[in-house]
N, C-alpha and C positions, 0 to 999 in steps of 0.2 A: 504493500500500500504506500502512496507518494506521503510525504509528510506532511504535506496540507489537506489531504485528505485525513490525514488521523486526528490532525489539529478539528479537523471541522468540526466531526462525530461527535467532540467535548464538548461538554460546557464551560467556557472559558470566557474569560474577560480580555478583551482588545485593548490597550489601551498605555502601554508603557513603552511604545515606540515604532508599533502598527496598528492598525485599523482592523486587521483579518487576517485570518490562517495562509492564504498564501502568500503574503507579505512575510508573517513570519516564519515561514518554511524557509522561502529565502533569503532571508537574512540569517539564521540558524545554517545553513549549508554552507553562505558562501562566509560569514565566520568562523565556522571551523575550520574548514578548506585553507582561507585565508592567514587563520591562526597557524596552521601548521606550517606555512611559508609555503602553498603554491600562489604561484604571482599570476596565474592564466586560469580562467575558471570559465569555460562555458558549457552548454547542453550536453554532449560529448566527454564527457571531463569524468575520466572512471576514478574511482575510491576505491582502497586498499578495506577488506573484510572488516579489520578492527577501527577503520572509520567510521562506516556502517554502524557496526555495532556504538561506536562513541555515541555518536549524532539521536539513534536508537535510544538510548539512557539518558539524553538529554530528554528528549520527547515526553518518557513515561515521568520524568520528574516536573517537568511541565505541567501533565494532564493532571496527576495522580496530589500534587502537593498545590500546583496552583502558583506554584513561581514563577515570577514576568522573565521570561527569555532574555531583559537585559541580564538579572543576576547568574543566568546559567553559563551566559556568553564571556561575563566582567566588563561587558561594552556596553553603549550607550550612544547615541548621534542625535549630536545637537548643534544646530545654525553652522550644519555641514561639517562639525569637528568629530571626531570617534573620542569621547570618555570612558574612561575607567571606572565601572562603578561596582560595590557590593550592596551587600543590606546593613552598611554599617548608613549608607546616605540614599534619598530619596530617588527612585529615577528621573531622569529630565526627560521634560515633557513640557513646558513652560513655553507660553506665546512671547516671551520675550524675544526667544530664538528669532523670530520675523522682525521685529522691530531693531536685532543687531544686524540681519543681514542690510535693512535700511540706513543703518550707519543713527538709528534714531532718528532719522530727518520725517520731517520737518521739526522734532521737537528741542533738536540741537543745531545748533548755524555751526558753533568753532568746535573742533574735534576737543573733548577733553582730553586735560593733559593729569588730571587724578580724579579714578573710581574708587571707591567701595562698592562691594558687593556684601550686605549684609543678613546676615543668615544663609550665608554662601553653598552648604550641604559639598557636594562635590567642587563648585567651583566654576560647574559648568560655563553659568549668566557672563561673572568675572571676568574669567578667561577667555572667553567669548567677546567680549568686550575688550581685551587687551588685544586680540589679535587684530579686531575691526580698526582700533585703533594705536597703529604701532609704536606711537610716541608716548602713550599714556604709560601712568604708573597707577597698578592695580593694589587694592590691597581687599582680601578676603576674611571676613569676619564669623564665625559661627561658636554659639556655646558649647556644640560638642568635641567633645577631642577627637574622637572619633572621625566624624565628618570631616576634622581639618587635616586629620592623616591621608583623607582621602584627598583633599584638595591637591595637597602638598605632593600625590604621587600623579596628577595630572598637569601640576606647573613645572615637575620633571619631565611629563610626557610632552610636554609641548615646548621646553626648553626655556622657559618663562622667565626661570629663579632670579634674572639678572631687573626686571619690571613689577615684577608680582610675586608678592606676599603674604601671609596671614598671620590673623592672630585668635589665638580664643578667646572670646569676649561673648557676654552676654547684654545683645543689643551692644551700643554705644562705649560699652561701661570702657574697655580697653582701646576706644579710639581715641587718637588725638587727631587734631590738623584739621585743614578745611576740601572740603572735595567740589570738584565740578560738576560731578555725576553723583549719586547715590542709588541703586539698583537695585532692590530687594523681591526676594519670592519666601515671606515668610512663613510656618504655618498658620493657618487660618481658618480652619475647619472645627466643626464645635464635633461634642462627643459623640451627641445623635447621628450627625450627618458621616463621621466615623465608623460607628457601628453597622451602617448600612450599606457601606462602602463591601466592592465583592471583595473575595480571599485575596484577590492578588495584590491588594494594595494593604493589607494585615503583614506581609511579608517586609513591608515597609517600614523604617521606624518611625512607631507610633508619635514620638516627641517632635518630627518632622514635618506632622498635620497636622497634628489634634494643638488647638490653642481652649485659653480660656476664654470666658464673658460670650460664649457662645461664637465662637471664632475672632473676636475683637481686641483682643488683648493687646495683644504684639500690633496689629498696624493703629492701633491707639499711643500706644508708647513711641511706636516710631516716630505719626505727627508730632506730637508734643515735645520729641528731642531733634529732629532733624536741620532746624533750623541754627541751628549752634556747628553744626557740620558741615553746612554748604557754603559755600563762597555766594559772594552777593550776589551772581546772576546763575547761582546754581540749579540744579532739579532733579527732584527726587522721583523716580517712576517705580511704584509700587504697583502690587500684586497681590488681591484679596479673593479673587477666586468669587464661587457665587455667594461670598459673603458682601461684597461690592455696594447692594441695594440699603442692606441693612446699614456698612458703615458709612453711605452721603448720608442718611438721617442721620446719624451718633454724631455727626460733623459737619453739620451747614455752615459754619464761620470759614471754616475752608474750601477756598477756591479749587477744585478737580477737574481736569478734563480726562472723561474715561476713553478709552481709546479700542478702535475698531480692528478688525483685524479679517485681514483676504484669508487665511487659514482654518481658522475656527481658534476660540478663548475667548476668556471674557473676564470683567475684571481687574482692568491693569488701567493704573489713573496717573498721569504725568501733576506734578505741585512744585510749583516754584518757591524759591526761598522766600521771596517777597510773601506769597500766602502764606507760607508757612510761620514768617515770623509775626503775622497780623493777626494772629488768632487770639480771641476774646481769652 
């Protein structure tokens, strides 16, 4: 049986880096393929019996446990780059990714020349951002150590270490300086909307989604500190997921423009310093 046909027969969740089973049949083939170092991979392209079999025990761990194919693989693609990821950090999945291959335009005129990426998890957004922009100096924030071990083996993947940074810090608390950029994909998801979440995002870590005040905690404390961190014509582009509606009510003194996206997401609101620092 093809492995998209096994994928189908499951009941599985899409959603940690394809849309459908034979998307991720193929991306499952041609990274392992890839992993092993063949450099040519098409229709025609025979495997050795114990790949077979590899590829095969990826699959049943898949169906049988419900783990998203980034962790089985350790990869991840995002705004065209291959990430390193495990379950120590979230997969990327984030409509930021569209908004860096735009370089942020219209919402930036001059390239910044320093990001934060706050609550960075892998790193992805960050580094993503350091690459769009090759002069900038990145710095990556998250309170897990965890997650920032993971960042740190992706600023080696990418050759970074000389621009970009991290530190562990909870929010703000270990930053200093001022930034042009501020970029976040915080958790934001309450417990309910947690709980109903399918298995494959349970394989996730939990402290990665789930926030308090009913997903509003963290982009509450963000507003309320951010403007101490931005340079005067800075801006801050957050990411609240379908908590979005809820937090313009909890924030009407604050100016948002929520932002649309040719891919699909929703949720991600661009705030300048000037609003930020006007707030009642």
């Amino acid at each position: 049986m093809k492995a998209s046909e096994f994928l189908a027969e499951h009941e599985l969740y899409f959603g940690h880096g394809t849309d459908n089973p034979y998307s991720e049949a193929q991306w499952l083939v041609v990274a392992v393929l890839t992993q092993q170092g063949m450099k040519k991979i098409s229709p025609d392209t025979s495997i050795s019996a114990a790949t077979q079999q590899f590829i095969e025990n990826l699959l049943r761990r898949r169906v049988e446990d419900k783990i998203p194919m980034a962790y089985l693989l350790n990869e991840a693609w995002f705004a065209g780059h291959c990430f390193y990821v495990d379950e120590r950090v979230l997969v990327p999945r984030s409509p930021f990714a569209e908004l860096i291959d735009n370089a942020f335009e219209p919402l930036v005129i001059d390239p910044p020349a320093t990001i934060l990426d706050l609550c960075c998890g892998s790193g992805c957004i960050g580094i993503s951002c350091a690459l769009a922009f090759p002069d900038s100096e990145v710095l990556l924030t998250d309170n897990s150590r965890e997650a920032i071990a993971v960042a740190n083996i992706n600023i080696q993947r990418f050759d970074l270490g000389s621009r970009v940074s991290t530190a562990e810090s909870d929010l703000f608390k270990a930053v200093s300086g001022n930034f042009d950029l501020i970029v976040s994909n915080p958790p934001y998801v309450s417990r309910d909307e947690y709980q109903a979440l399918p298995r494959e995002h349970h394989h996730e870590p939990e402290a990665g989604l789930v926030c308090g005040h009913e997903g509003l905690g963290l982009p509450l404390q963000i507003f309320a500190q951010a403007d101490e961190f931005l340079n005067q014509n800075g801006l801050l582009i957050l990411e609240t997921g379908y908590s979005w509606q809820a937090l313009e009510v909890a924030t009407p003194e604050i100016h948002k423009l929520w932002l649309d996206f040719e891919f699909g997401g929703e949720g991600v609101c661009a705030v300048s310093a000037k609003s930020l620092s006007n707030q009642a």
